[in-house]
N, C-alpha and C positions, 0 to 999 in steps of 0.2 A: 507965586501962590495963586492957585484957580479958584474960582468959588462957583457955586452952583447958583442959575441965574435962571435955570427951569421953573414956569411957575408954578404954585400950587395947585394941585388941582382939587385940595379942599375947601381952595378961598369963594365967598371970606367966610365960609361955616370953618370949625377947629375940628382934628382930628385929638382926642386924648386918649391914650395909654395908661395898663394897669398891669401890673404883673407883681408875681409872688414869688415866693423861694425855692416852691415844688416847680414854676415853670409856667403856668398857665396865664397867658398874655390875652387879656383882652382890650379891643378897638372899641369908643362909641365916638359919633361925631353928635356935636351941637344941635346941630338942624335933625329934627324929628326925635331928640334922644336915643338913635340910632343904633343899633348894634352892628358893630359892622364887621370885627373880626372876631375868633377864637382858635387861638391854636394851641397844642398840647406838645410836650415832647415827647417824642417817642423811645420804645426803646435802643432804636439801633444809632440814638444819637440825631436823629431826621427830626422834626418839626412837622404837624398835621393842619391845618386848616378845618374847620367843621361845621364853619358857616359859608352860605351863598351870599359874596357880595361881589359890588361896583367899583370900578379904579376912578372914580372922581365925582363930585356933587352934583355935578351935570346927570351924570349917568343914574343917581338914585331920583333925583326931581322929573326925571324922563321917566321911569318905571314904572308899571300902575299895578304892581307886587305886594308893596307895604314891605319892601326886602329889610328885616330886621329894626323895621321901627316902631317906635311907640304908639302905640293907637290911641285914638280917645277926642269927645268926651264917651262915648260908646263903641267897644267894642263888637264887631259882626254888626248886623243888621237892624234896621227896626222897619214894620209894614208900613207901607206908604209915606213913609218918612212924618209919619204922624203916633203921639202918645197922650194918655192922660198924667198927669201929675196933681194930684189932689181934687179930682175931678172938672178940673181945666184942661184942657185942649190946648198942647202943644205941636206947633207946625214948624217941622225940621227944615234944611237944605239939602234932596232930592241927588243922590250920585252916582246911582247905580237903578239905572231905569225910573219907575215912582217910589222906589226904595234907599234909605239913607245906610251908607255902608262904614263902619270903622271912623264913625264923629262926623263927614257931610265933605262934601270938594274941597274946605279947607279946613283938615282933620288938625290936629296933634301932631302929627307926619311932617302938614308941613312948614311948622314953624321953629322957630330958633328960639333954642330953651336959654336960660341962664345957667351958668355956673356956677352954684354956689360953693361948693367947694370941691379940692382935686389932690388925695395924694397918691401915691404909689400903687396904693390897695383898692381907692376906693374915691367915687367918683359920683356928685349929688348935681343934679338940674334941677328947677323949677320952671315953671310955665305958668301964667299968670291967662285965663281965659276971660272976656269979658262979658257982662250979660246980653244975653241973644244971639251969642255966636251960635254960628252953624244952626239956629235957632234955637241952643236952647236957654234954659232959663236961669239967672243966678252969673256971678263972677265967682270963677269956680282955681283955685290956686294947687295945683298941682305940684308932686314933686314923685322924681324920681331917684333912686341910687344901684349904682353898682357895687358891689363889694364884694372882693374875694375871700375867700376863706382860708383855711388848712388846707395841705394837698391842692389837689385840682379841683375846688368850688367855689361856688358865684353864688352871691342872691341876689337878687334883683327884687325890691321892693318901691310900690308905688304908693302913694299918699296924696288925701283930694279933702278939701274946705271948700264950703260953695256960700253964698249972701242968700240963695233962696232952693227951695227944695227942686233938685235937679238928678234924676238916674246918672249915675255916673261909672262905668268899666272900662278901665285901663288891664293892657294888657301888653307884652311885648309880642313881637312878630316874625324872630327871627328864622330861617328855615336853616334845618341841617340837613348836613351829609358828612357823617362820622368814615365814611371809606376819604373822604379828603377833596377838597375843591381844589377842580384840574380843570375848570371852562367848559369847552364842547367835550371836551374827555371822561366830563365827571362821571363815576358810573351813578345811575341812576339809584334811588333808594329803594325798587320794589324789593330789591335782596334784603334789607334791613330787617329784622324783628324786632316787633312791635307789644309792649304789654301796656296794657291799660287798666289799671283796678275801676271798672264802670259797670253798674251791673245792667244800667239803661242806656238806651240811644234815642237821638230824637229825629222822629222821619222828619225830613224837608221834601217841599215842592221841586218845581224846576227853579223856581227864583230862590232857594237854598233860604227857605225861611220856612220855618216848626208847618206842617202839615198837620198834626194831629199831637197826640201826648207821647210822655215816655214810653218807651216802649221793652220789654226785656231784651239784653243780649242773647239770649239763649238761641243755640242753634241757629244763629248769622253768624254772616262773618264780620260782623263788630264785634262778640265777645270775644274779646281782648286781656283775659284776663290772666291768661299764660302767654308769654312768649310766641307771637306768631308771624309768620312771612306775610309781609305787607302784600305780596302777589297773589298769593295762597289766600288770605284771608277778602281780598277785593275779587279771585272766580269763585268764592262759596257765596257769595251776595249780590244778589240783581241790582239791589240799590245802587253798591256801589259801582256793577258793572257798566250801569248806566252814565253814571258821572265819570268814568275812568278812572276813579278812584275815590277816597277819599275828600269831602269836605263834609264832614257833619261834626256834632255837637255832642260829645260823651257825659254822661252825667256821673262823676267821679264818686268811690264808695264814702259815707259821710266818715268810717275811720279813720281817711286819709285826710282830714278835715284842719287838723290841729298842724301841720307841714312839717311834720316831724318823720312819718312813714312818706317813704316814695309812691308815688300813685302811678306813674310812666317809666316806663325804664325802654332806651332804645340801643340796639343792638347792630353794630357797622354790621356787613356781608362780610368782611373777615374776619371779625369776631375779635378784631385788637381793641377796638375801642365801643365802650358802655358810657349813655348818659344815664342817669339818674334824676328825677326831675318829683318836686314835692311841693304843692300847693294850698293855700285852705280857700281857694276859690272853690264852687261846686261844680265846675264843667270846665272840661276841654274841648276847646276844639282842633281839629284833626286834619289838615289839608294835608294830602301827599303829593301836590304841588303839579299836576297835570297841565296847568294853565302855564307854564314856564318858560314855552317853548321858543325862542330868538331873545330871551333876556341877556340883555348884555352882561357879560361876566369878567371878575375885577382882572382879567389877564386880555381883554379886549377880541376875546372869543365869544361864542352864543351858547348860552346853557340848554341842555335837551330837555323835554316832558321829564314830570318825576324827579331832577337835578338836587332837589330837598325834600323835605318837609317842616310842614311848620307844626307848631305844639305848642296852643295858645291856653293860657289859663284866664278861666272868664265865667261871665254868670252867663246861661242860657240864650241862643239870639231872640231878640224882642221880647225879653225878658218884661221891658215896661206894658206891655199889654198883655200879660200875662196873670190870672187868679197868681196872689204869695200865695206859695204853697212850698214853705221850707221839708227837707233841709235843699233842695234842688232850682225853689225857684223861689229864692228867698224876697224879701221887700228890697230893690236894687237903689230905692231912690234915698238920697243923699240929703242932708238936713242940714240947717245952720245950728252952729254949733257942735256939731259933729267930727270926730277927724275918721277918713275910713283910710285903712292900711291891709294892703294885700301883699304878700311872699311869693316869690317861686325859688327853690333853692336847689340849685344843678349841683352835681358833683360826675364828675367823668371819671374812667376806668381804666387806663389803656396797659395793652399787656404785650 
């Protein structure tokens, strides 16, 4: 009898598995809360892939992507890696030039959650953060779940307790490509359609942080609010022609508020496979993944520009120095005594 003596190449992070009865198999690993696979069955009997990942721990700790993991304690950016909280003066840890990106150089991403619990369907971490990480303020208890639903649907819900008042947004990170991850093969997603119920956008500088206020979708190409080709809608808009596509910050319609209406609905280039995606965060953000280009891919090929996209649900970037001004730029910071709990609820389509 032979036994397999290859070693992991998730050690010592855990890989854990969830699957249902419609078929919908999802991957996270430990380290970062991870998302790491989604695959659907098809009709002709085949199996899809839909997310971009890495064939070993190595490969996700090398990558400076965020490829499917959990961000936090702040999601996107904040200016100069500086905020107020209560009219104190908080001073971040610096990652991304003088600006702190996705919680600081040692985010959420990259620590090793716990498990607290694991069955078939569904799948809970926590993450214990301690006061003045990353600089900020408060020990702040995170947790996250997976859970499949009926058919082919996930929710993924996050939940945050802090000792002292601390902005806090979590988010997941994971980039799709509903035509199916094949590595340097993948087709790229400007063929995808894209709808967004947003009725605003928020310009960004060069450093991808708010330039100015909301602004209307109207006549860009970020109104998003039917069904559009990610390509087609990146030559109607200088902005985005500038950046090569998308990365900016949709301000979601407040009806979609409650995560019961889909706010995002994305569309493969063949048109077999639809996500559906429903949040009561007030903003999305939007990467169509331009930055991609030599990412190693879980078949030990290099994924091209464009390989995914990501489709974050989150409060606005730099949300903390920001006038509240609900329902768009609500008060983000986190209280003792408080429990806050956010949704995103997928459901895919395939035909």
């Amino acid at each position: 009898m032979s036994h397999d003596t290859s070693p992991d190449p998730w050690a010592p992070a855990r890989l854990y598995t969830l699957e249902n009865a419609a078929g919908l198999r999802v991957q996270v690993l430990d380290r970062g809360a991870t998302w790491v696979s989604c695959s659907v069955p098809m009709m002709e009997g085949t199996r899809r892939e839909l997310l971009l990942g890495g064939a070993s721990l190595a490969a996700y700790e090398a990558q400076p992507a965020y490829l499917g993991a959990t961000v936090g304690r702040y999601a996107n950016r904040i200016r100069d890696s500086r905020c107020m909280v209560d009219g104190q003066a908080v001073e971040l840890a610096a990652n991304e030039g003088p600006n702190q990106l996705h919680g600081g150089p040692d985010g959420f991403d990259r620590r090793t959650w716990t498990v607290e619990s694991h069955t078939p369907q569904r799948l809970v971490l926590t993450l214990v953060s301690p006061d003045g990480d990353q600089g900020w303020p408060g020990e702040v208890q995170a947790r996250v779940s997976y859970t499949l639903g009926q058919e082919l649907a996930l929710e993924i819900a996050f939940e945050a307790t802090t000792t002292r008042a601390c902005p806090v947004n979590l988010t997941h990170h994971a980039y799709f490509n509903l035509d199916g991850d094949a590595g340097e093969a993948t087709r790229n997603v400007l063929q995808h359609h894209l709808q967004v119920l947003a009725p605003a956008w928020l310009p960004v500088g060069a450093d991808l942080l708010p330039s100015g206020e909301l602004e209307p979708v109207d006549d860009t190409g970020f109104d998003l609010r039917e069904l559009r080709r990610l390509d087609q809608a990146i030559a109607a808009e200088p902005a985005l022609q500038l950046g090569r596509g998308f990365d900016h910050a949709l301000a979601l319609d407040p009806a979609c508020a409650d995560a019961l209406r889909a706010a995002v609905r994305l569309l493969s280039s063949d048109g077999r496979v639809a996500l559906s995606l429903a949040t009561d965060l007030p903003a999305l953000q939007v990467y169509s993944g331009q930055g991609l280009t030599g990412l190693p891919a879980r078949d030990g090929t290099l994924y091209p520009a464009h390989a995914g996209i990501a489709l974050e649900p989150q409060y606005l970037p730099d949300s903390p120095n920001h006038p509240v001004a609900p329902p768009h730029w609500p008060d983000v910071v986190l209280r003792p005594g408080e429990r806050r709990r956010h949704v995103s609820r997928m459901f895919f389509d395939v035909g």
